[in-house]
N, C-alpha and C positions, 0 to 999 in steps of 0.2 A: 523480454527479448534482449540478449546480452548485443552489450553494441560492438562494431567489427572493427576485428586489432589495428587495420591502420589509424584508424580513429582515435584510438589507445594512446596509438605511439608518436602520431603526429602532436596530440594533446601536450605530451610528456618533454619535447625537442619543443615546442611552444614556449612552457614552462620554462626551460632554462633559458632559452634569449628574452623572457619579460624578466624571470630577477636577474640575467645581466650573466649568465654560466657562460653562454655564449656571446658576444659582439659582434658589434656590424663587422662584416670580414672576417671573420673566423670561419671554419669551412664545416658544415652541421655532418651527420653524420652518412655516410654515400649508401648506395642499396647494399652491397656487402654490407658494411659496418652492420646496418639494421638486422641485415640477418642473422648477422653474429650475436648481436646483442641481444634483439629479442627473437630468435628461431623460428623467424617468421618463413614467408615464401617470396620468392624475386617479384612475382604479381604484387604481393601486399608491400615490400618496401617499395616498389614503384609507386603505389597509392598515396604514400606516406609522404613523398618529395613532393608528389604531385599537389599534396591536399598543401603542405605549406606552401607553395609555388603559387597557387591558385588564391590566396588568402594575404600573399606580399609578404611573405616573410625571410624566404627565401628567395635566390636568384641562383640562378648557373653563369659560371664565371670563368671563361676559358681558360685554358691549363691549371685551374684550381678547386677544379669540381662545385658542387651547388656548397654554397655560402652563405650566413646571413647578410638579409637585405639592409642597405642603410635606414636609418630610422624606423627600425624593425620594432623596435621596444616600443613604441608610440604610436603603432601601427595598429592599435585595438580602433572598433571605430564603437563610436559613441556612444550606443546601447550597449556596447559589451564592456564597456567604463561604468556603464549605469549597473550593471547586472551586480546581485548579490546572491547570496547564498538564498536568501531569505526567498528573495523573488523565484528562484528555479525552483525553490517548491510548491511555493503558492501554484505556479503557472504547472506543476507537472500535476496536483491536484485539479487543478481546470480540467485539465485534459481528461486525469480519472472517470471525475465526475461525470463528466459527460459522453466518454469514449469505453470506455471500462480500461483494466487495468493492462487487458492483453492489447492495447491502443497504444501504453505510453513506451517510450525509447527517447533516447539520448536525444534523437535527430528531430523527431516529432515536438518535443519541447521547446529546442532549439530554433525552429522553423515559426513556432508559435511568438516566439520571443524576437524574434529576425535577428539572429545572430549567428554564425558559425556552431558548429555542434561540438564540435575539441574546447570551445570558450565555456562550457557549462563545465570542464572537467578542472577547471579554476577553483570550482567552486563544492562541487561532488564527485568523490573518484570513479565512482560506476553507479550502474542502475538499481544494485542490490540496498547499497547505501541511500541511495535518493528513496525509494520506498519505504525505509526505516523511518528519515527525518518526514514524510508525510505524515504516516501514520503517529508520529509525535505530535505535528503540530495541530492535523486533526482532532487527536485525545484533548488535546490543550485546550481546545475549543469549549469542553464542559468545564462550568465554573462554580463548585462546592462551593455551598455558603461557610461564611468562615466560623461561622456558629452551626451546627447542626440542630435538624428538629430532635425532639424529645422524640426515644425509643427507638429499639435498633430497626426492629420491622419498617417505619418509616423512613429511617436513613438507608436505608438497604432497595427501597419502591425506589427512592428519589435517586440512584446514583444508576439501577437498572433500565429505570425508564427514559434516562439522560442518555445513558448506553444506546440504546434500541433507536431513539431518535437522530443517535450522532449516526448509528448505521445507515440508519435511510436515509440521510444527508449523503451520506460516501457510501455507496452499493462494496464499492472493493475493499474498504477495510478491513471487513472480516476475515478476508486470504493474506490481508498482509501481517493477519497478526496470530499467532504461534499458539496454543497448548503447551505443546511436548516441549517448544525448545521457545521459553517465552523471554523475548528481545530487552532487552535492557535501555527500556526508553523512559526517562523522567515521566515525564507524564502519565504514562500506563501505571506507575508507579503510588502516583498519587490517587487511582483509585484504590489500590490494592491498601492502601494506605485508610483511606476512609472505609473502606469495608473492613477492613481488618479491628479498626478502632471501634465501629458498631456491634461487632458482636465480641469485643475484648471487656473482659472485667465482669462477667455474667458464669464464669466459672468451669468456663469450657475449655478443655486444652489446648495448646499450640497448633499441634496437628491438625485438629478440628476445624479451628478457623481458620487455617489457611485450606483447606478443602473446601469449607462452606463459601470461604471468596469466591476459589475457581471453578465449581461448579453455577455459582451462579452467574459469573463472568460468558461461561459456556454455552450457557443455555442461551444467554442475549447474544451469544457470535455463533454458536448453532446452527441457528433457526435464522440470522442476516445473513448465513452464506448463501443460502436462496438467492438475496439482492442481485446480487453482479451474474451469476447463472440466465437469472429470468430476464435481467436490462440485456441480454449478449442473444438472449432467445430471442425476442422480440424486437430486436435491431436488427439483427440476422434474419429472421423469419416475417416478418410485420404480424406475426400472430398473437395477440393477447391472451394471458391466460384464459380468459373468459372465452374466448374463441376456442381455442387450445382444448377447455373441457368439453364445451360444445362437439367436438368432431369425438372426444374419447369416450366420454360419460356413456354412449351407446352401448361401444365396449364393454365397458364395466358392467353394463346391465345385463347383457349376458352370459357374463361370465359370474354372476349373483347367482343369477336365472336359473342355472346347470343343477343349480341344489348342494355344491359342493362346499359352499359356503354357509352353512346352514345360522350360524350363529351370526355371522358378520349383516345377512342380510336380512334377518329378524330386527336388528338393531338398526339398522340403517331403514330397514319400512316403516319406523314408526312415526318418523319427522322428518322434517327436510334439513339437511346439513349443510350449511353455509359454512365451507371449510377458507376461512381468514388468517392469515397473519400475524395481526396483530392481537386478535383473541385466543390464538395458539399461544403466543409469548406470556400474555396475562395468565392464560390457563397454568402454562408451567410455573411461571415465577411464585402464583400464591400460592401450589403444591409446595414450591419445593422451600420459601418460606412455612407453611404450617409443618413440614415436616422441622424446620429448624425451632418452631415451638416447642416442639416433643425433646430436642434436644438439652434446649436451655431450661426445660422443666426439670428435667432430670438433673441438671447439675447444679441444680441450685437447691 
């Protein structure tokens, strides 16, 4: 949820009376100006006076329009001297975690933190960005040995099964992290990095391995986008999967039943299928390693 433009613009006229653009008595900019400057609406530059007003930064000051307030620059209060970059991500991860991702916003972090919500833009210029540095400091969370084990097959188990569990740790990570247009975050980095180096030097071309990365990458962010879907079902619904199937599975039996399916429910009568998770993920990872056997057979 993008945060709203007064929010933006009050952050921005903050900014310049703490590094000193503006001085105590100087006159900030009035609802025109604002609209001028940013093509906002007379509601939102009203917002925007209003929110510094409400916060001491400003004052109205007869015949010279709203102006900074004296001792304006020193007028952060205590927590928002303490606040760091570092901390509005930790605390907007909190929130993740436990709220899911369509939870967090500027004001919700801010509120968490007790602080004004323009004081986090000190520190990250929008929401799009603060989801970036989570998902960084997230990644950063897994710690490659700085020797790897012998053979790629193993180096390749130990960095996917790192992956799959930093998932389940963080349900939202998976939406916040890209395929087609993949983010230029260090740390993502450094996997791409050790997988790349596991199946490097065994004879297989460039292009190769960097497919067998993302595909394997894929498969463990795949099958985690489930996470944050099903934590938002069942926060929403109080229904458990396991309930969830209980009320469908009937469904499915007669739509088995009909005969229409003739193959699907041959297979399925012959044993009971406990459809998991986390045996899905294994299933795929070791296909799609033995398939990367077949490969490095051949090139070698």
């Amino acid at each position: 949820m993008t945060e709203p433009p007064y929010l933006r613009i009050a952050a921005e006229i903050r900014r310049r009376i703490v590094i000193g653009e503006l001085r105590e008595g100087d006159k900030v900019p009035s609802t025109r100006g604002i609209i001028a400057e940013w093509g906002v609406a007379m509601a939102t530059a009203t917002k925007v006076l209003a929110t510094l007003k409400r916060d001491g930064l400003v004052i109205a000051k007869p015949g010279a329009g709203t102006v900074v307030a004296g001792r304006a620059r020193t007028a952060v209060p205590r927590t928002e001297a303490e606040l760091s970059r570092d901390r509005v991500v930790k605390a907007a991860i909190r929130i993740a975690d436990a709220e899911g991702i369509r939870a967090l916003s500027m004001r919700r972090i801010a509120s968490g933190l007790g602080v004004a919500t323009m004081a986090l833009y000190r520190h990250v210029t929008a929401k799009e960005e603060l989801i970036l540095e989570m998902a960084d400091m997230a990644l950063g969370e897994i710690r490659f040995p700085p020797e790897p084990p012998p053979g790629w097959r193993v180096q390749l188990e130990l960095m996917a099964r790192a992956q799959w569990a930093l998932f389940r740790r963080h349900p939202w990570l998976a939406q916040a992290l890209s395929i087609t247009r993949p983010q230029p975050l260090a740390n993502l980095l450094r996997h791409a990095d050790w997988a790349t180096r596991a199946l490097d030097g065994h004879g297989l071309p460039a292009s190769t391995i960097m497919y067998a990365h993302i595909t394997i990458f894929n498969h463990v962010r795949g099958i985690a986008l489930s996470f944050e879907s099903e934590a938002e079902s069942e926060s929403g619904t109080a229904v458990s999967a396991d309930a969830w199937l209980a009320v469908h599975e009937p469904i499915l039996r007669d739509l088995v039943a009909g005969g229409r399916f003739p193959n699907f429910a041959d297979v399925a009568s012959r044993a009971p299928f406990d459809y998991d998770l986390d045996t899905l993920f294994e299933f795929g990872l070791q296909r799609l390693l033995d398939g990367f056997s077949v490969l490095l057979a051949k090139a070698s």
